[in-house]
C-alpha positions in Angstrom: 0.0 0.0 0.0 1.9 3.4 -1.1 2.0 6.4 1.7 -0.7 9.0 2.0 0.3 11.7 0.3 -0.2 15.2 1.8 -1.6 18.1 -0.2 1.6 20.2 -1.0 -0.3 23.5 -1.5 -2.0 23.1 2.2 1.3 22.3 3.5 3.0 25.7 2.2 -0.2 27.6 3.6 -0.8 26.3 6.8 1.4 25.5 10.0 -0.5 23.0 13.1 0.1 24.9 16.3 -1.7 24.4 20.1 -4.3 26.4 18.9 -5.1 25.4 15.5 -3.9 26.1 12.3 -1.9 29.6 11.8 -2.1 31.1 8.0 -1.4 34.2 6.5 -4.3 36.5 5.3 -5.0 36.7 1.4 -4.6 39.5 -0.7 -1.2 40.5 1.0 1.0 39.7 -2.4 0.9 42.3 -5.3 -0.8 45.0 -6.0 -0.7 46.8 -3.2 -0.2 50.5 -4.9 -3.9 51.0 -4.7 -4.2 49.6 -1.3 -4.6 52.1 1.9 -2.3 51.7 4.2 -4.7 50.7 6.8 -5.7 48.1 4.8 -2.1 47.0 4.4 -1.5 47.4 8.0 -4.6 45.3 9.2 -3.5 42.1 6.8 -0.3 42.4 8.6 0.5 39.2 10.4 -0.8 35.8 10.9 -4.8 34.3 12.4 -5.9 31.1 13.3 -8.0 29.3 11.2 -11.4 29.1 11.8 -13.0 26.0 13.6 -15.3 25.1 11.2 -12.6 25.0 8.4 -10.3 22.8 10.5 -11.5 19.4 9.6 -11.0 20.7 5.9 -7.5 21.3 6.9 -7.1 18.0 8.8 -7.9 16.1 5.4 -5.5 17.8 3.3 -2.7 17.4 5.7 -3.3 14.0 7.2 -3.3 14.6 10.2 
């Protein structure tokens, strides 16, 4: 029987912690002339996933 493979582009996105899952917020990558710099400011950083998205996350990383 071959190994479970885990889905490479969850692995780049998400990290397991205590917690949950930490990610990075989205629209953070290019474009960001026309962007405020509150807006800029407030995607700064890292959340938590939220708990009903978790399982979703669970799959993909076999865990």
């Amino acid at each position: 029987m071959p190994k479970m493979k885990v889905h490479s582009g969850a692995a780049k996105r998400f990290k397991k912690t205590a917690a949950g899952y930490k990610h990075k917020r989205a629209f953070k990558s290019h474009i960001l002339t026309k962007m405020t710099t509150k807006r800029k400011r407030q995607l700064r950083g890292s959340r938590v996933l939220n708990g009903s998205d978790t399982p979703l996350v669970d799959r993909m990383l076999r865990c």
